[in-house]
N, C-alpha and C positions, 0 to 999 in steps of 0.2 A: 245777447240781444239788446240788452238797455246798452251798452256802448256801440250796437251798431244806430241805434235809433237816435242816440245823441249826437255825434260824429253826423247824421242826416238831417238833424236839426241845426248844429252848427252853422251844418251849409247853408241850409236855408235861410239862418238869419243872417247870414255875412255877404249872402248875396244879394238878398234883399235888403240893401240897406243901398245898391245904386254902386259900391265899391268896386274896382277892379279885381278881377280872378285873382287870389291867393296862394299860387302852387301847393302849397304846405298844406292848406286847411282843404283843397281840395283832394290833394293825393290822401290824406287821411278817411275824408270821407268814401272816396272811391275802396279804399285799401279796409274799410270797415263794412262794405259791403260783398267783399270778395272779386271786385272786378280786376285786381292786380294780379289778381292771378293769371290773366289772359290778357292784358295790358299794360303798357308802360307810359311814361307823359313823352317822353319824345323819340324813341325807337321801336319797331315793332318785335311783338313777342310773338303770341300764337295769334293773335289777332293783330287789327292797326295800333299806333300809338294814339294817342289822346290826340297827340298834334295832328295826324295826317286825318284824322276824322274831323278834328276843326276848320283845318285846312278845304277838305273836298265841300264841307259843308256851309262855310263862310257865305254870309249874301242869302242864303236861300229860305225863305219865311215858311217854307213847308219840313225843312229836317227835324224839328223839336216835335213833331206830333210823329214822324217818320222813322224816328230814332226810338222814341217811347214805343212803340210797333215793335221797332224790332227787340229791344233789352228785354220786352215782357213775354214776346213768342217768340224769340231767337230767330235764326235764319243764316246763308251760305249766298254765296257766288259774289257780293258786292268788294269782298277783295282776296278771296281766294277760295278752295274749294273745301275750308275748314270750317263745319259751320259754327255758331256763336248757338250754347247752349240757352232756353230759355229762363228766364227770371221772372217768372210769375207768382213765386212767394213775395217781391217786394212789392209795395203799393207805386200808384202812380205819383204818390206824394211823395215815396221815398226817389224815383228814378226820375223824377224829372229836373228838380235843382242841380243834378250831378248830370244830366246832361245838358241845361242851361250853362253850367261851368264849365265845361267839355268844351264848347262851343263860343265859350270867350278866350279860350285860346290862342293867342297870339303868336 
């Protein structure tokens, strides 16, 4: 638990410091909170990759409150009929910097 909350703390200070996305320090943090388990950074596994989620989402000022929605109550059909389990044991403090990162995706 203290290494998954460190790894989320990481993120948070590396992202807030204004830096460009990190691959490394973010794969870690995602892969500290269990989401590599159903994701990959750029091909899909049982869900999308990181990329095609940054990709569909690029541009759009309403995905970061939309995404926190879904990682917290899960949910199905936006890319296929597998749904995405909920994550409602993590805080919005811990899910939102790693979807902030997700979303600088390049």
């Amino acid at each position: 638990m203290i290494h998954k909350l460190f790894s989320v703390l990481l993120l948070v200070g590396f992202l807030g410091i204004g830096s460009a996305v990190n691959a490394q320090e973010l794969q870690a943090s995602l892969a500290a909170v269990g989401c590599v388990a159903c994701h990959k950074m750029d091909a899909p596994l049982v869900g999308p990759s990181y990329k095609q989620v940054a990709d569909k989402y690029r541009g759009d000022s309403a995905a970061p409150a939309l995404l926190l929605s879904k990682v917290k109550q899960g949910g199905s059909g936006t890319w296929g009929p597998i749904p995405m389990a909920p994550h409602a044991h993590l805080s919005e403090e811990q899910i939102q910097p790693l979807i902030d990162g997700i979303l600088a995706i390049e």
